[in-house]
N, C-alpha and C positions, 0 to 999 in steps of 0.2 A: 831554471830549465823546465820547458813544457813537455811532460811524458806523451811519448807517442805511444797510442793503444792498438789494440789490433783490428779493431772496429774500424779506425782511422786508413789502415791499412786495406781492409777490404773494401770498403768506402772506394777508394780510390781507385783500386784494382778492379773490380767489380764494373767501374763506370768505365775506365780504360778499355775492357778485355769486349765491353759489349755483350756481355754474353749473360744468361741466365743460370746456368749447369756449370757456374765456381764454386768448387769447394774449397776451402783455408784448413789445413793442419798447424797452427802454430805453437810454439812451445818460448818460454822468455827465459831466458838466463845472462847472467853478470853484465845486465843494463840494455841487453838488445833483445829483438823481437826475431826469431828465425821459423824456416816452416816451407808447408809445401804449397803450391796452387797446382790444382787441377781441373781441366778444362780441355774440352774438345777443341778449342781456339786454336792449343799447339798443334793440332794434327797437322802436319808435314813441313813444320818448323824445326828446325837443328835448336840444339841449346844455346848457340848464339844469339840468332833470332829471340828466340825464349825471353832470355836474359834482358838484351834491348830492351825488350818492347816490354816489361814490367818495370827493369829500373828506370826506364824513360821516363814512363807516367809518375816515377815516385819521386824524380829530380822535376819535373815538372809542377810539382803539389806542396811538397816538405823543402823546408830549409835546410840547411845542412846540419844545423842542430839536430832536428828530427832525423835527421839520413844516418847519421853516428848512431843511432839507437838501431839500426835495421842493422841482421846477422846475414847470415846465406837465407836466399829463399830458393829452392828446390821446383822446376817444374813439373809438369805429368799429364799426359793425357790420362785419360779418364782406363785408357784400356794399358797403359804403362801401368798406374797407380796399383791395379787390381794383381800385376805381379812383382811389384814393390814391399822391399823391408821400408821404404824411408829415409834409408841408405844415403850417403854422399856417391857411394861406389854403383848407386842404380842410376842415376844421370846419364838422360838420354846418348845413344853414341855419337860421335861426330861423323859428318857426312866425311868419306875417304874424297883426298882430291886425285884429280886425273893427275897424271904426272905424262909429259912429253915423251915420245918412247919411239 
């Protein structure tokens, strides 16, 4: 089994997000790679969005061997991050739906 690094991981993201101003917080524990990306990119993206559009680009690049080694990754804008613990529980909010009334 070929380890996936985190190099491998920015790499990819990096080129997906288009952007210059990514930062990666990662951490590795019992075989997976977990962490955060931050980027202006998300600005006025829900966590939905978010999520896509990172695990897209990693089912797009990595086998599924590779994908098994990826944990949670965490998004943030840049002005989320700066009042972030890193938390599971700071995760952007969900946009409310309208409900018929």
């Amino acid at each position: 089994m070929k380890t996936l690094t985190k190099n491998t991981l920015e790499r990819i993201l990096t080129s997906s997000l288009r952007s210059e101003d990514v930062r990666y917080e990662w951490r590795e524990g019992y075989g997976r790679i977990s962490g955060h990306v931050i980027t202006s990119v998300f600005q006025g993206m829900d966590y939905r969005e978010r999520y896509k559009r990172v695990y897209d680009a990693l089912k797009a690049e990595l086998n599924d061997e590779a994908l098994d080694q990826i944990g949670i990754i965490l998004t943030f804008t840049p002005l989320e991050w700066e009042g972030s613990t890193g938390d599971i529980e700071d995760v952007p909010p969900k946009r409310k739906r309208k409900t018929a009334g």
